[in-house]
N, C-alpha and C positions, 0 to 999 in steps of 0.2 A: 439548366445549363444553357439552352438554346435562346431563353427569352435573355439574361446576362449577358450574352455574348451580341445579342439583336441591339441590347442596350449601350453597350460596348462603341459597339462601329458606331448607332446613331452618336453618338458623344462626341466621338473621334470625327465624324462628320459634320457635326457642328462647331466645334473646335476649327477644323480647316476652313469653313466658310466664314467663322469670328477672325481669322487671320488674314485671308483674303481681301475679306473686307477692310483691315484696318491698312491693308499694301494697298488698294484702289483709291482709298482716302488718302493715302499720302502722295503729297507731290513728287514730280521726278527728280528733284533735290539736285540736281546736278550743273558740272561741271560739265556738260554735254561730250560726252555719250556717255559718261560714267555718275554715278550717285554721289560721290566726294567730287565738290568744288572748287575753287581759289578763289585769290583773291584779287587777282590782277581786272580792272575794271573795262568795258568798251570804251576804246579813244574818244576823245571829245569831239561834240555833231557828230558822229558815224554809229551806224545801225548793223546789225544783227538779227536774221532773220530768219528760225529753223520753221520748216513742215517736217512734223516727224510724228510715229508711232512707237508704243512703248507697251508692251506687257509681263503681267507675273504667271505662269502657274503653279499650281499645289494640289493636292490629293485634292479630286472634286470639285475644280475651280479653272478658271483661266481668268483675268479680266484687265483692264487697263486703260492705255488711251488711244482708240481705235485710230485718231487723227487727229493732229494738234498743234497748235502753232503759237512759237515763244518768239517774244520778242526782247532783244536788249539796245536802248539807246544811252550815249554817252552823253547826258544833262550837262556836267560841269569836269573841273581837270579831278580826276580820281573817284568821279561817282558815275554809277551806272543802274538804269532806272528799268523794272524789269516786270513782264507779262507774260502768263501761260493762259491759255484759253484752250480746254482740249472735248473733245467729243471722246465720250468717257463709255467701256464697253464690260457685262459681266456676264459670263457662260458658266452653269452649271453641266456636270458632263449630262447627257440627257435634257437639260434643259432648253427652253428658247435664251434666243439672245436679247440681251439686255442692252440696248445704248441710246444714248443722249446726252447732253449737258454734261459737262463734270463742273468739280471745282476747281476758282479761277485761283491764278496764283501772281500776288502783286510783291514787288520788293523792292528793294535799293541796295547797291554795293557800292560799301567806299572804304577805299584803301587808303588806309593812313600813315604808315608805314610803307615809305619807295627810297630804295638803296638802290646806289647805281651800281654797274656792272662788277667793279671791283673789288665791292661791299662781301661783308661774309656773314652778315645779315640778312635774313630774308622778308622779302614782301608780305608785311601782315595788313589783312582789311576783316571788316563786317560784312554782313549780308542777310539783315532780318528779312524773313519772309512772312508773309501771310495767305492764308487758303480761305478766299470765302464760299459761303457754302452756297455754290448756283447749282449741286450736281442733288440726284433725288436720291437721299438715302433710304430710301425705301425698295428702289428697285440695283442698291449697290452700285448705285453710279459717286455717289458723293459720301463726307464724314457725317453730313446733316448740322455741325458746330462748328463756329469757325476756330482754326485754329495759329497757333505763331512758333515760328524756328528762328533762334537766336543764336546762330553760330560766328565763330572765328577761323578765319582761316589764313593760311602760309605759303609762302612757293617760294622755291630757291632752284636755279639752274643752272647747269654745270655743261657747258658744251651745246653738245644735241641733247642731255639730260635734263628733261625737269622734272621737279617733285616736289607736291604740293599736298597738302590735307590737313585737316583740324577738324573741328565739329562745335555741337552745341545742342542747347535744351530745347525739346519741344512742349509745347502747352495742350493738349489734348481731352480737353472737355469731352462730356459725354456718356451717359449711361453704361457702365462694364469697362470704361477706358482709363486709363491713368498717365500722366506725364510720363515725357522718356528724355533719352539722351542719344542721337548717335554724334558717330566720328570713324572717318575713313583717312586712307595715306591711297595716293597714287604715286607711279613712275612711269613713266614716260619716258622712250625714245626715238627721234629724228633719224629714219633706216633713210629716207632720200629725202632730196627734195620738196617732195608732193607726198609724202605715205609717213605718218609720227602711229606709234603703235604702244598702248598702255595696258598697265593691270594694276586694278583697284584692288584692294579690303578693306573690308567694312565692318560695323557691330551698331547693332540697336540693343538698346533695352528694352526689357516687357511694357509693350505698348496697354495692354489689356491687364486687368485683375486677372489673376492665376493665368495668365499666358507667360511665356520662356521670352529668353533674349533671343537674339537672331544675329549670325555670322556669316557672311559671303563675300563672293567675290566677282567679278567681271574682270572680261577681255575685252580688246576692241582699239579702234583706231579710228584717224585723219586723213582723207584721201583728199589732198586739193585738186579738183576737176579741174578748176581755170584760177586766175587773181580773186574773184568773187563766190566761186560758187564751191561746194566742200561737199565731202561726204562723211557721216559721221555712223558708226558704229559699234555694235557692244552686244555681247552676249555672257550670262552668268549663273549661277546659282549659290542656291545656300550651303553651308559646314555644318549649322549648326539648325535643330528642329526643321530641316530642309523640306521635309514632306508636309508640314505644314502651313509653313512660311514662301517658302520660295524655291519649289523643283527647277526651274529653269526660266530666266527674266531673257528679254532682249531688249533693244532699242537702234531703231536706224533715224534717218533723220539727212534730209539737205539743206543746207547752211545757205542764205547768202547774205554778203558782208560787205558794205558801201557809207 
């Protein structure tokens, strides 16, 4: 009974670190501070420019983006041309720490779809991304393959309300890995001037052979410091296989925008 049950937990321990791993590979997918995006693009010539930190834990794990910095510029009217570069971190509990390199994340957002204000339509764009593989999947900083996110996405706003979400396919090469899908909805609202406060939900599908889908959610918000400078934050966890997927994510992050 004792060796079964030794065998048991190791499983269940390899399981959470097969999970982990495949949340440290994936990009922060976001719509800053939250994992659902839109589709509204960076004004044209003007820049976007977060330093931020991101991570997941789960049974036996923590790992993330110790520090890292995205960028969005607005190339032409309705495209928006995008970079993550993060310094990628994984702890085992008991373990040393792991960090360096992650992977990088390149993309473009264009919204092709723009209704004006009185439209009851909403703003539909793309936003393919890609993850090359700079981070060392060996030490759980990176996927080791690169991978592509093809999603769609919406916004529509109502006052100080907005509300925006869609999703799309991931391509996820890789030894034990399998393509997925997600798709999140946020809501947003404008309490002051300086302070907009949301809550996402989300759903993946089994990223891995014989892994589960994954449900959760985030809180978090917009605090404008000055015209330029933001602060951006979010805290969450999963609904669904939460102890192996996602006990509790965060994300902060300062913005500045020129």
């Amino acid at each position: 009974m004792m060796q079964r049950e030794v065998r048991l937990c190791s499983g269940l321990k390899l399981a959470a670190l097969c999970c982990l791993g495949a949340l440290i590979a994936a990009p922060a997918l976001a719509g800053p501070p939250f994992r659902t995006d839109d589709p509204e693009p960076v004004d044209l010539g003007h820049w976007e420019v977060y330093g931020f930190t991101a991570g997941t834990q789960v049974r036996g794990d923590t790992g993330g983006t110790l520090a890292g910095v995205e960028v969005n510029y607005g190339a032409a009217p309705n495209l928006q041309l995008h970079l993550i570069a993060p310094l990628a971190f994984d702890r085992t509990n008991g373990g040393a720490l792991q960090a360096g390199m992650g992977d990088v994340e390149l993309g473009a957002k264009y919204r092709f779809i723009t209704p004006d204000e009185d439209d009851w339509y909403p703003q539909i764009g793309i936003f393919p991304l890609v993850e090359i593989p700079a981070g060392d999947s060996g030490r759980g900083l990176g996927a080791g393959k690169m991978q592509v996110f093809l999603p769609v996405w919406l916004q529509k706003d109502f006052g100080d309300w907005m509300s925006y979400g869609g999703g799309g396919f991931w391509s996820n090469p890789g030894a034990g890995n399998r393509d997925y899908w997600f798709a999140g909805w946020l809501l947003q609202y404008q309490f002051t001037k300086s302070l907009a406060l949301g809550a996402e939900v989300f759903h993946q599908t089994a990223d891995t052979i014989g892994g589960g889908d994954i449900t959760g959610f985030n809180l978090g918000g917009i605090y404008d410091v000055s015209e330029h400078y933001h602060l951006l934050f979010s805290g969450g966890r999963g609904l669904q296989n939460a102890a192996l997927a996602n006990q509790f994510s965060y994300y902060l992050a300062i913005q500045s925008t020129f």
